[in-house]
C-alpha positions as CSV (number, residue, x, y, z in Angstrom):
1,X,104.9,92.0,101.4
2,X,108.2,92.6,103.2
3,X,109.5,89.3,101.3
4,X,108.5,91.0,98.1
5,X,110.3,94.3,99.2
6,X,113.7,92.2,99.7
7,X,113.2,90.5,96.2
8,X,112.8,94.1,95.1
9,X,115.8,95.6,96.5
10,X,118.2,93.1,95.3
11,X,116.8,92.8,91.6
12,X,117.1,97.3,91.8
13,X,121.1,96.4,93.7
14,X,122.5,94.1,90.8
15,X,120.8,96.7,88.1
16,X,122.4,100.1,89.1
17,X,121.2,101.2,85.3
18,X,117.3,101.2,86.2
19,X,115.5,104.5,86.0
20,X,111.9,103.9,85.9
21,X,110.0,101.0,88.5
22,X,106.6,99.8,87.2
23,X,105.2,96.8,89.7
24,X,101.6,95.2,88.7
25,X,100.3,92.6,91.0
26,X,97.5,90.3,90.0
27,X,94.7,89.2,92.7
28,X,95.8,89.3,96.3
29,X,99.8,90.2,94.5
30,X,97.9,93.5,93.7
31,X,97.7,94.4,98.1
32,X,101.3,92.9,98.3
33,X,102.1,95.5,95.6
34,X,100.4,98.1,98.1
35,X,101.9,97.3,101.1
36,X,105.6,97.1,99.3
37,X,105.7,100.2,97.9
38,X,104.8,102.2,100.9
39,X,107.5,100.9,102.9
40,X,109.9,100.9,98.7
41,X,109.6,105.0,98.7
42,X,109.3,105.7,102.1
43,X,112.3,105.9,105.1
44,X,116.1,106.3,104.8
45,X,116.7,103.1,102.7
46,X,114.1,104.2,100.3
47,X,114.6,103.5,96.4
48,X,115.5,106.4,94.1
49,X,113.8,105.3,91.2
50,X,111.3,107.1,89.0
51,X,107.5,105.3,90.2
52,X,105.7,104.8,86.4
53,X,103.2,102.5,86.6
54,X,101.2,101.0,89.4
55,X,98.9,98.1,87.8
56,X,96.2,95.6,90.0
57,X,94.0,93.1,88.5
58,X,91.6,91.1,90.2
59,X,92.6,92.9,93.4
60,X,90.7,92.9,96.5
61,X,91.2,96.5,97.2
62,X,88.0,96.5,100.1
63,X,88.7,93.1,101.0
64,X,86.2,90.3,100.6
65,X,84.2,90.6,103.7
66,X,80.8,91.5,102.2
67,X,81.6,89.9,98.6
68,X,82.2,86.1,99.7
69,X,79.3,83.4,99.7
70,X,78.4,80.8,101.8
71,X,80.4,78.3,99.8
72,X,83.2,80.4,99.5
73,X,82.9,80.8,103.3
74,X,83.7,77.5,104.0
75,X,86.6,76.9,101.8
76,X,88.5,80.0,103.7
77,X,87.4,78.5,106.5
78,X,89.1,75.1,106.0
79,X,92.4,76.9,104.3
80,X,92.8,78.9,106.8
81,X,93.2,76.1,109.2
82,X,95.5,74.1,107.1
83,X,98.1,77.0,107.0
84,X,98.8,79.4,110.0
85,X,100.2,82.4,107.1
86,X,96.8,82.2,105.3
87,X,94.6,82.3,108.5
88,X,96.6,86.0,108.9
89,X,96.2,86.9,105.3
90,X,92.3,85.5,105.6
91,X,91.5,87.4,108.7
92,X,93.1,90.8,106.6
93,X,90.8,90.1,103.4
94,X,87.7,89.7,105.9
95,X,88.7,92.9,107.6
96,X,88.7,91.1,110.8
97,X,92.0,91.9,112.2
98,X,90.9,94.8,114.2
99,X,92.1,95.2,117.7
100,X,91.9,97.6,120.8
101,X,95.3,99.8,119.5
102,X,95.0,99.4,115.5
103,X,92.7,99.2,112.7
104,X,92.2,96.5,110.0
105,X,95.4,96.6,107.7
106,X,93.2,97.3,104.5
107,X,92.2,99.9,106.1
108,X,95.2,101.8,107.1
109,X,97.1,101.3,104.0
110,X,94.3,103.8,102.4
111,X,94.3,106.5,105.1
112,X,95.2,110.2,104.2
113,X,98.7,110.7,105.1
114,X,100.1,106.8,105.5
115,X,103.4,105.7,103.6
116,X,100.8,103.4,101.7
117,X,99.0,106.3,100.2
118,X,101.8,109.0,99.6
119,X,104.1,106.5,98.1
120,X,100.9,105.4,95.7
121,X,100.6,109.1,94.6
122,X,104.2,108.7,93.4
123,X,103.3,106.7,90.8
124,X,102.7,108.2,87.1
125,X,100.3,106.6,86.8
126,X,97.7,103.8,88.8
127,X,95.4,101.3,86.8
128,X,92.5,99.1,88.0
129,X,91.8,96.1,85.8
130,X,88.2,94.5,86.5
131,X,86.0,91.8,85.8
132,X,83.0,93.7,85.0
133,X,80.9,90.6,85.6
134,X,81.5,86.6,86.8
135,X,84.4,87.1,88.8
136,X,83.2,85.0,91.9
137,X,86.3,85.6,94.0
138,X,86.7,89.3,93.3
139,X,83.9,91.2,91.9
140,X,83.9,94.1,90.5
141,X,82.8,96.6,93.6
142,X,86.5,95.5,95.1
143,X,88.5,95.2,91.9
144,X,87.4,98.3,90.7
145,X,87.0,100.2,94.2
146,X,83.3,101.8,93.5
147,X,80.4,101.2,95.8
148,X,78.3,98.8,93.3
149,X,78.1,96.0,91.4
150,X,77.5,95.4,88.1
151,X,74.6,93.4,86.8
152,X,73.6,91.5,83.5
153,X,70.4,93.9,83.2
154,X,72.8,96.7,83.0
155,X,75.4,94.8,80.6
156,X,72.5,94.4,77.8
157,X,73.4,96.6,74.7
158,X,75.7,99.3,76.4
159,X,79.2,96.5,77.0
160,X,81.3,96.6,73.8
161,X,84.6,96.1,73.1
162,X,86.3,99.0,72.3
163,X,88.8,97.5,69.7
164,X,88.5,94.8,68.0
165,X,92.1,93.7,69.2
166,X,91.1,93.8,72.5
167,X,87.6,92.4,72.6
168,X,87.4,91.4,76.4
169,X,88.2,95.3,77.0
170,X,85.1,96.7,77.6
171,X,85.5,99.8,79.6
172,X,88.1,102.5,80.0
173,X,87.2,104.7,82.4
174,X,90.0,108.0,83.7
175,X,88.5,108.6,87.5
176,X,90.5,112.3,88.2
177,X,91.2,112.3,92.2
178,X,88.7,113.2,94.3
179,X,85.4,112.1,92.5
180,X,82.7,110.9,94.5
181,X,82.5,107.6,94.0
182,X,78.8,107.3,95.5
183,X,77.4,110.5,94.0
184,X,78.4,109.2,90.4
185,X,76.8,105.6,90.7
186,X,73.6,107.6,92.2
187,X,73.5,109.4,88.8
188,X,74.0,106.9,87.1
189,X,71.5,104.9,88.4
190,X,73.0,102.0,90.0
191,X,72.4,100.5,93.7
192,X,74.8,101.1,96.0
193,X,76.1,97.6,96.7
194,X,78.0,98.9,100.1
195,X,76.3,100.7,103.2
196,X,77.9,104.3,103.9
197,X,78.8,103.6,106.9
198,X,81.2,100.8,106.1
199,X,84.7,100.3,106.4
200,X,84.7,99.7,102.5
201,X,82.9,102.8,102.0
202,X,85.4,104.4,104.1
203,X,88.3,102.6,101.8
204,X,86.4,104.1,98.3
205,X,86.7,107.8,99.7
206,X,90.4,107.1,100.8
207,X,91.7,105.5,97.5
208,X,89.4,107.7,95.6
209,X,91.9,110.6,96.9
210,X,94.1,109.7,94.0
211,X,93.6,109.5,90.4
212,X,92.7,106.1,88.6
213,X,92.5,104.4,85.2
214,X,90.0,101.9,85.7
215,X,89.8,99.1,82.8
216,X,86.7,96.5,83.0
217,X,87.1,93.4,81.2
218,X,84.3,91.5,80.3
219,X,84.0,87.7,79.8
220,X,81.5,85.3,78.3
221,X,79.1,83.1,80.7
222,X,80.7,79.9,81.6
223,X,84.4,80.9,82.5
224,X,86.2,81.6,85.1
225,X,87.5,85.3,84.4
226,X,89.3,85.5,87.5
227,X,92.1,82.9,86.7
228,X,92.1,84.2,83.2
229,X,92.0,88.1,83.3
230,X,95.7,88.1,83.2
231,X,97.1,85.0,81.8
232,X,99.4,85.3,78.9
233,X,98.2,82.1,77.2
234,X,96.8,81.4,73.9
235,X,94.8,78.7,74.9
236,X,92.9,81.2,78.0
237,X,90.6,83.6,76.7
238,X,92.7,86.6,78.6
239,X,95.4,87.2,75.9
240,X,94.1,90.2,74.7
241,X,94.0,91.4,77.7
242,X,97.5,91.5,78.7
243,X,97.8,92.3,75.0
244,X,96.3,95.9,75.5
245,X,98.3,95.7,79.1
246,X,101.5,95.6,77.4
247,X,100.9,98.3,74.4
248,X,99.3,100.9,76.3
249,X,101.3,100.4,79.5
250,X,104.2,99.4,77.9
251,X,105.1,100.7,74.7
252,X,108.4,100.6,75.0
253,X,108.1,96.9,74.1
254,X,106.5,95.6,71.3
255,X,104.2,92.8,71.1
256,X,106.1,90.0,69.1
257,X,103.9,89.2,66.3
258,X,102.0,85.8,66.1
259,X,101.2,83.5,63.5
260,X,97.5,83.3,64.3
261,X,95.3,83.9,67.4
262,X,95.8,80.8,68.5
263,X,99.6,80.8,69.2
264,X,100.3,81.7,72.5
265,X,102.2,85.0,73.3
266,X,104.5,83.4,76.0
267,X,104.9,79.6,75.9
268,X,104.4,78.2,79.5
269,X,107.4,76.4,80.8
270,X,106.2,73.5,82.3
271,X,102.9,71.3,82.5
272,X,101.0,70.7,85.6
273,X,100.9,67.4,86.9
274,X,100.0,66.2,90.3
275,X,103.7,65.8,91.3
276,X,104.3,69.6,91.2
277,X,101.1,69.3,94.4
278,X,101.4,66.1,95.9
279,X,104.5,66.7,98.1
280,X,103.2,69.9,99.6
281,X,99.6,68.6,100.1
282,X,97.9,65.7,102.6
283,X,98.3,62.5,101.0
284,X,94.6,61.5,101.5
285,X,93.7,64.4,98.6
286,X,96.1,62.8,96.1
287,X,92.9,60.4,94.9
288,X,90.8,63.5,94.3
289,X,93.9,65.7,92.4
290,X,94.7,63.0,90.4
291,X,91.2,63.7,88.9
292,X,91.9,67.0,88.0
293,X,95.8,66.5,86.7
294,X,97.2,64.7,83.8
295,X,100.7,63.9,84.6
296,X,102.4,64.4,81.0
297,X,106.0,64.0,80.0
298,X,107.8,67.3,79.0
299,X,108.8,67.7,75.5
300,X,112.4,67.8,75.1
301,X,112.2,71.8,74.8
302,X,110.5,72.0,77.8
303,X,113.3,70.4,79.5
304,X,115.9,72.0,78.3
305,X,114.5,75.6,79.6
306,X,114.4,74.2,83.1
């Protein structure tokens, strides 16, 4: 997060003619975005932009501590021993960072009063996106900050797209600031997926202080909607998506038009090959990547925009 804020700062210092800041941050980027704004708009070196947009998807707003299986448990587990700066960040997500003097970061960043919180109400606006259903690493409940989760029972003939230009974009939903979070899922039905006495619980009241667009996105059995919520490529089913990002949330730039669906709306620079991971990883796992990477040449206008 303070990294980020640095980047920040010098991309506002060599652009004197900004007016507006917009910052979206996708999966655990959306809590970097947190944390950096509350220290952006806050103190004596603060920025004097105008805050417009605040935008999360896939973001572990509650942390992962009662969303994470078994299987899921273990691989943290064995990441978090092959890099000292993830076993911090891991210890965060599972709200485990408690001690005798201070709370678990998540935590504090939604508490009445905090930079983290006033410098969030700055905004113009603050939107959730959400995989409504599938997302293993980041359900809905955390994505979405509400105190259930979704199921396919529920899903049956009520989930529709609401455009036909957007048909992952299920769900729109304007929360005003203040709602009650657990009295609305009660009347409408659902089980609450958190206990009241939780820390997460806690988190949905404080968050739930402020206003929020909350967007659900819904993908097809068989994908992995967390990698693909966001991705600006035409051959990942979450084009649209970043589609309906950029013309509501963004109008000041059009959408280039495209040929067909097919054509991607941003062409990726590079390819993946087991060369861009081999360097940073153990060489023992090279025999298993090279199972999931292709190393292919670069066309000659790839090469030419590195």
């Amino acid at each position: 997060g303070n990294r980020l804020c640095e980047e920040i700062r010098n991309v506002v210092s060599l652009n004197p003619s900004l007016k507006e800041f917009s910052i979206l941050g996708n999966s655990l980027g959306g809590l970097y975005a947190r944390y950096c704004v509350g220290h952006l708009f806050n103190g004596p070196d603060r920025l004097f932009l105008k805050p417009k947009n605040f935008i999360t998807t896939s973001t572990p707003h509650l942390g992962i501590q009662q969303t994470m299986g078994f299987f899921s448990r273990m691989g943290l587990g064995v990441m978090t021993q092959m890099s000292r700066n993830f076993h911090r960040t891991a210890t965060q997500l599972m709200l485990a960072d408690e001690t005798l003097s201070e709370r678990p970061l998540l935590l504090q960043m939604t508490e009445p009063g905090s930079i983290y919180m006033e410098s969030l109400a700055l905004f113009q606006i603050r939107i959730l996106f959400a995989n409504y259903l599938n997302d293993k690493l980041v359900p809905y409940c955390t994505a979405g900050v509400v105190p259930y989760l979704p199921t396919k029972t529920m899903t049956v003939n009520v989930m529709s797209p609401l455009d036909v230009n957007f048909p992952h974009i299920v769900g729109v939903h304007d929360d005003d600031e203040g709602v009650d979070m657990v009295e609305k899922s009660l009347e409408e039905g659902r089980t609450l997926f958190y206990r009241l006495e939780s820390l997460e619980m806690q988190m949905i009241y404080n968050l739930r202080r402020l206003s929020w667009l909350r967007v659900e996105a819904l993908f097809e059995d068989g994908t992995n909607p967390h990698d693909t919520l966001a991705v600006a490529n035409g051959c990942l089913s979450g084009q649209d998506v970043v589609d309906f990002m950029l013309s509501r949330f963004f109008p000041v730039r059009p959408i280039p038009p495209r040929s067909n669906d097919n054509e991607p709306l941003f062409q990726p620079r590079t390819r993946i090959s087991i060369s861009d991971f081999s360097p940073k990883l153990p060489k023992f796992l090279n025999p298993y990547l090279q199972s999931f990477f292709k190393s292919e040449p670069r066309t000659p206008a790839e090469s030419s925009a590195l």
